[in-house]
MARKENU-784628 format. One record per residue (C-alpha): residue number from 1; residue in three letters; y, x, z; chain. Coordinates in pm, 1 decimal, padded with zeros to 6 digits, always signed. Layout:
N
num|residuo|yy|xx|zz|cadena
NUM|ALA|Y|X|Z|A
...
END
This chain:
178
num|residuo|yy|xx|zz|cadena
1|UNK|-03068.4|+02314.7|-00771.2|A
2|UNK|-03278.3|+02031.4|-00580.0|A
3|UNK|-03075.2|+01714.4|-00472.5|A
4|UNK|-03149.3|+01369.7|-00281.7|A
5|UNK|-03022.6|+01074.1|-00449.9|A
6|UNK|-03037.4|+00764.3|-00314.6|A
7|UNK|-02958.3|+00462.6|-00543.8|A
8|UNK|-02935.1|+00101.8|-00402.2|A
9|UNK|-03064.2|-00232.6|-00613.3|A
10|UNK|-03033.3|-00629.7|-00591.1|A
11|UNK|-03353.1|-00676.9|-00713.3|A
12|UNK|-03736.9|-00584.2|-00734.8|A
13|UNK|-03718.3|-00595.0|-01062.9|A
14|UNK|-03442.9|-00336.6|-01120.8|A
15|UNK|-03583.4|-00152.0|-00843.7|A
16|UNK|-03907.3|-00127.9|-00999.6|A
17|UNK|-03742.9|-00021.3|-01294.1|A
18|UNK|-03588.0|+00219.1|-01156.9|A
19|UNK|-03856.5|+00364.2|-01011.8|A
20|UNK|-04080.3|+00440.3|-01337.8|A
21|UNK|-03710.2|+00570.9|-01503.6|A
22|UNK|-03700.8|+00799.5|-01205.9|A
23|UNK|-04011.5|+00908.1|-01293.8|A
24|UNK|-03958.3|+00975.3|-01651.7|A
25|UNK|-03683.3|+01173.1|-01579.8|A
26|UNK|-03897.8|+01390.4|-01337.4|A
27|UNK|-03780.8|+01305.6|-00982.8|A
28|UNK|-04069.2|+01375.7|-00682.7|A
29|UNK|-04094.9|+01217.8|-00359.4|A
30|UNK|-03993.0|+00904.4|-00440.0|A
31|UNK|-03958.0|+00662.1|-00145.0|A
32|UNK|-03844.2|+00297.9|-00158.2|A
33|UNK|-03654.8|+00155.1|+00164.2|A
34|UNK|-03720.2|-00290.7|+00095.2|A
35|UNK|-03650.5|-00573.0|+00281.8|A
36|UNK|-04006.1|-00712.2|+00246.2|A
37|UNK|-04342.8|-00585.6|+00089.9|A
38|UNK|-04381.3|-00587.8|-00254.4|A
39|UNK|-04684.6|-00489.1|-00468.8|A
40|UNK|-04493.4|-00373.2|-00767.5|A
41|UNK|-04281.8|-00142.9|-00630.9|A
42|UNK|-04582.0|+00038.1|-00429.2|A
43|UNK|-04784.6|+00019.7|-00751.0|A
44|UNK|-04429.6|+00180.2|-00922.4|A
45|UNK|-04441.6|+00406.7|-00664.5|A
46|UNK|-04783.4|+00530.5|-00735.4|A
47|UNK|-04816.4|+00725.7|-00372.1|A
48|UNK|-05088.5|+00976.3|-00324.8|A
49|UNK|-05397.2|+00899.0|-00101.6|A
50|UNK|-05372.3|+00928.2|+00248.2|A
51|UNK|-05588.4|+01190.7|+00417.3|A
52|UNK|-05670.2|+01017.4|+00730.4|A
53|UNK|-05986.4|+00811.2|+00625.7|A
54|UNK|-06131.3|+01170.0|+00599.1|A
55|UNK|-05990.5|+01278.3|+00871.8|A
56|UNK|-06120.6|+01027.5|+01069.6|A
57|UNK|-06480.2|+01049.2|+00883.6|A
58|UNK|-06459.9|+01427.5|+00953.9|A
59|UNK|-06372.2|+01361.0|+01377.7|A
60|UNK|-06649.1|+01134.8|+01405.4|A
61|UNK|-06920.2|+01346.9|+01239.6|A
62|UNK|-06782.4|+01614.9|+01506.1|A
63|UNK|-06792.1|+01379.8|+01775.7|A
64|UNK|-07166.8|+01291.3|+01718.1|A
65|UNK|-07251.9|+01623.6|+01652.1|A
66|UNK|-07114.9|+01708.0|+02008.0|A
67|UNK|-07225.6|+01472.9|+02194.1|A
68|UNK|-07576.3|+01550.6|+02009.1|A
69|UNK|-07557.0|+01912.3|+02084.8|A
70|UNK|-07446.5|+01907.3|+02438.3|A
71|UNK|-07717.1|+01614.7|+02496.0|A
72|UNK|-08019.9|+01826.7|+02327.3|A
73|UNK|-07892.0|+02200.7|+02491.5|A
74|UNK|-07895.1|+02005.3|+02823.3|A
75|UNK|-08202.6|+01821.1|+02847.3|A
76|UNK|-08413.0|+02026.2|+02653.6|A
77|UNK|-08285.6|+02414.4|+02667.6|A
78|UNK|-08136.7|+02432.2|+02971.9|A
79|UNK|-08262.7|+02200.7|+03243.8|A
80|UNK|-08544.0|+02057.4|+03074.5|A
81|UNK|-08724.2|+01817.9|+03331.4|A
82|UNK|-09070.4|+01660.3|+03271.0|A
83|UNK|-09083.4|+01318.4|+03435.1|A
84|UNK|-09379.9|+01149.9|+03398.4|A
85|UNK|-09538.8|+01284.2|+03111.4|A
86|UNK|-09195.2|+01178.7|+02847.8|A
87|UNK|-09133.0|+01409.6|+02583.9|A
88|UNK|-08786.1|+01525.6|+02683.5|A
89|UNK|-08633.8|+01521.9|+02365.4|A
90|UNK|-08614.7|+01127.5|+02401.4|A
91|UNK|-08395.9|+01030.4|+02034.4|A
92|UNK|-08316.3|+00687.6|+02171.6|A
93|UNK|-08163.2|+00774.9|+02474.7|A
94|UNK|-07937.7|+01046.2|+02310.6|A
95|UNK|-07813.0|+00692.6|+02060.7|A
96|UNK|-07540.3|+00531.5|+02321.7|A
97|UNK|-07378.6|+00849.9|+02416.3|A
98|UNK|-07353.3|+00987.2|+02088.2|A
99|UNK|-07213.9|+00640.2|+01909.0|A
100|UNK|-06943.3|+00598.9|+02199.7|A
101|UNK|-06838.0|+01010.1|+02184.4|A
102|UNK|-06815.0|+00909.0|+01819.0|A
103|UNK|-06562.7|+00659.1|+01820.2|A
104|UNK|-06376.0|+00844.3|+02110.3|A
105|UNK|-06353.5|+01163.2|+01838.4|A
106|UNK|-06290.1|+00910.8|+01554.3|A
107|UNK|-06000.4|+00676.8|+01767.8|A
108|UNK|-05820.2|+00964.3|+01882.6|A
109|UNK|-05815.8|+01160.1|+01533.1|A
110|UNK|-05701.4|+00819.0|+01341.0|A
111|UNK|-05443.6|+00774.9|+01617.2|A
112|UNK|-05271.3|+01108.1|+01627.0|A
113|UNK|-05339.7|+01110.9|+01266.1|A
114|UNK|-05102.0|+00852.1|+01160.3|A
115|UNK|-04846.1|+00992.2|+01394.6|A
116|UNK|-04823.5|+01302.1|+01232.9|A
117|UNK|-04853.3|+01147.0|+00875.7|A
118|UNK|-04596.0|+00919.5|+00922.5|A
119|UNK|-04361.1|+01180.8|+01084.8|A
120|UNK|-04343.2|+01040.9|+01457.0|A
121|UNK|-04190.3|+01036.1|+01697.3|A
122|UNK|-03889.7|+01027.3|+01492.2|A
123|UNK|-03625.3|+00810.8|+01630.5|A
124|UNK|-03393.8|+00870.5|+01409.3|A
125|UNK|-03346.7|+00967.0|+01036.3|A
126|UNK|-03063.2|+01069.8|+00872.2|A
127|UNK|-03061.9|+00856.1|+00538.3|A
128|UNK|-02927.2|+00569.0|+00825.5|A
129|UNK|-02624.9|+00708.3|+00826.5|A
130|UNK|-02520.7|+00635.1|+00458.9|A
131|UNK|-02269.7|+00349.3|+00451.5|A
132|UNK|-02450.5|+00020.8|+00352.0|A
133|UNK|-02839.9|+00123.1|+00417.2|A
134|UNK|-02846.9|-00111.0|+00704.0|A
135|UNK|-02866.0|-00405.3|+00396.3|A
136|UNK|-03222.3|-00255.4|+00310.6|A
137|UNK|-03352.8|-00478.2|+00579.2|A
138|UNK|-03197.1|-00778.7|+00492.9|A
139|UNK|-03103.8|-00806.7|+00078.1|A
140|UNK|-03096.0|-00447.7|-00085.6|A
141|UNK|-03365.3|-00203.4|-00250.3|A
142|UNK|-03327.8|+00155.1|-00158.5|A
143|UNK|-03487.3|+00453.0|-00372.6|A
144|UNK|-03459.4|+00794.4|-00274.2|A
145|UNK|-03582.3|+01108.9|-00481.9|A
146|UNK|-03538.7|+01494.3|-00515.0|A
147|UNK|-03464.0|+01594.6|-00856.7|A
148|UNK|-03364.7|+01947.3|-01019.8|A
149|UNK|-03038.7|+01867.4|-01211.9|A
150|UNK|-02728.5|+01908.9|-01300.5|A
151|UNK|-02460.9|+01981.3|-01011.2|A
152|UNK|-02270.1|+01637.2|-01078.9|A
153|UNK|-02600.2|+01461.1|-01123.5|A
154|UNK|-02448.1|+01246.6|-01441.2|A
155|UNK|-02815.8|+01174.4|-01624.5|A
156|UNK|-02946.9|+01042.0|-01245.1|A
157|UNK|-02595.0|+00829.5|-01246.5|A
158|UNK|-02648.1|+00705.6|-01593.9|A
159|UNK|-03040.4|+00635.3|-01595.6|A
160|UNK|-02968.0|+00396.7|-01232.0|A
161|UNK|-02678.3|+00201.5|-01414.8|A
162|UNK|-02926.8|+00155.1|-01713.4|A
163|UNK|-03161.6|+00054.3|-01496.6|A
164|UNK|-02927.6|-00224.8|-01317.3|A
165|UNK|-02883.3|+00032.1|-01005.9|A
166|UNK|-02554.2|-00133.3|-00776.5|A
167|UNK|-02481.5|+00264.2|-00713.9|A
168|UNK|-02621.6|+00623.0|-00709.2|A
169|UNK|-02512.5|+00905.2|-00497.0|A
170|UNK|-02600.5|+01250.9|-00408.2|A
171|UNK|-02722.9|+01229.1|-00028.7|A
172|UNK|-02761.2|+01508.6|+00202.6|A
173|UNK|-03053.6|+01397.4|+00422.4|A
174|UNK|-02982.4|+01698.4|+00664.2|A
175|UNK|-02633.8|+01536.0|+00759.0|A
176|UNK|-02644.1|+01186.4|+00623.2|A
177|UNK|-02426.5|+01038.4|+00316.5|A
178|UNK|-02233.5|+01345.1|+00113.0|A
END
């Protein structure tokens, strides 16, 4: 059976240390809710690479090879026009268009691509609801995880107070705090 605990600590330190226990132990999707940015816990936390870079690559190199196409089919396949003797497959004219239909492909695909990875619009998520999670934003380190344990979750209990964890509790993330 698959749980959400979510286990609250005074310090980086602990939290880090937490975090690698967790770990160990054989939790997945590990998130950390902090009060400020720190490099150890995101290096604790180990997070896969993001997909949108290649995403965004992959938009761009469609964009260009749009704009290209449409450009070429137009100007040379169907309407071709000879104007004074110019060839009318003219690469540096097809340059502008193509670089700005680019960026348009690549923008738009970075933009609606962080949207979606980062789950938005969401207004609203249920692990605010636990009593005390509004102190992640001023003095407390959150860490929530899914892990396949016991009902009573007594090893998850035990490893956090090892690891200098101020409490650890079974959360339900469909309805908030259990």
């Amino acid at each position: 059976m698959t749980r959400t605990y979510l286990c609250e600590f005074g310090s980086v330190a602990d939290c880090e240390r937490g975090i690698v226990a967790f770990r160990d132990l054989g939790a997945r999707n590990l998130e950390a809710y902090l009060p400020f940015r720190s490099p150890r816990i995101e290096a604790a936390l180990a997070g896969k690479r993001s997909p949108l870079p290649l995403w965004t690559l992959l938009s761009g190199i469609v964009g260009a090879l749009a704009a290209y196409g449409i450009l070429y089919f137009t100007q040379n396949v169907d309407y071709p026009l000879d104007v004074g003797g110019r060839p009318t497959h003219a690469v540096a004219a097809y340059v502008p268009i193509t670089f700005e239909t680019t960026m348009l492909f690549a923008s738009v695909a970075a933009f609606a691509g962080a949207l979606v990875l980062c789950g938005l619009p969401r207004l609203h998520h249920p692990i605010f609801t636990v009593p005390g999670f509004e102190r992640a934003s001023v003095d407390r380190f959150f860490v929530t995880f899914e892990h396949d344990g016991t009902e009573h979750g007594e090893p998850i209990v035990a490893v956090a107070t090892e690891c200098g964890a101020l409490r650890a509790v079974p959360v339900n993330l469909e309805e908030g705090a259990s």
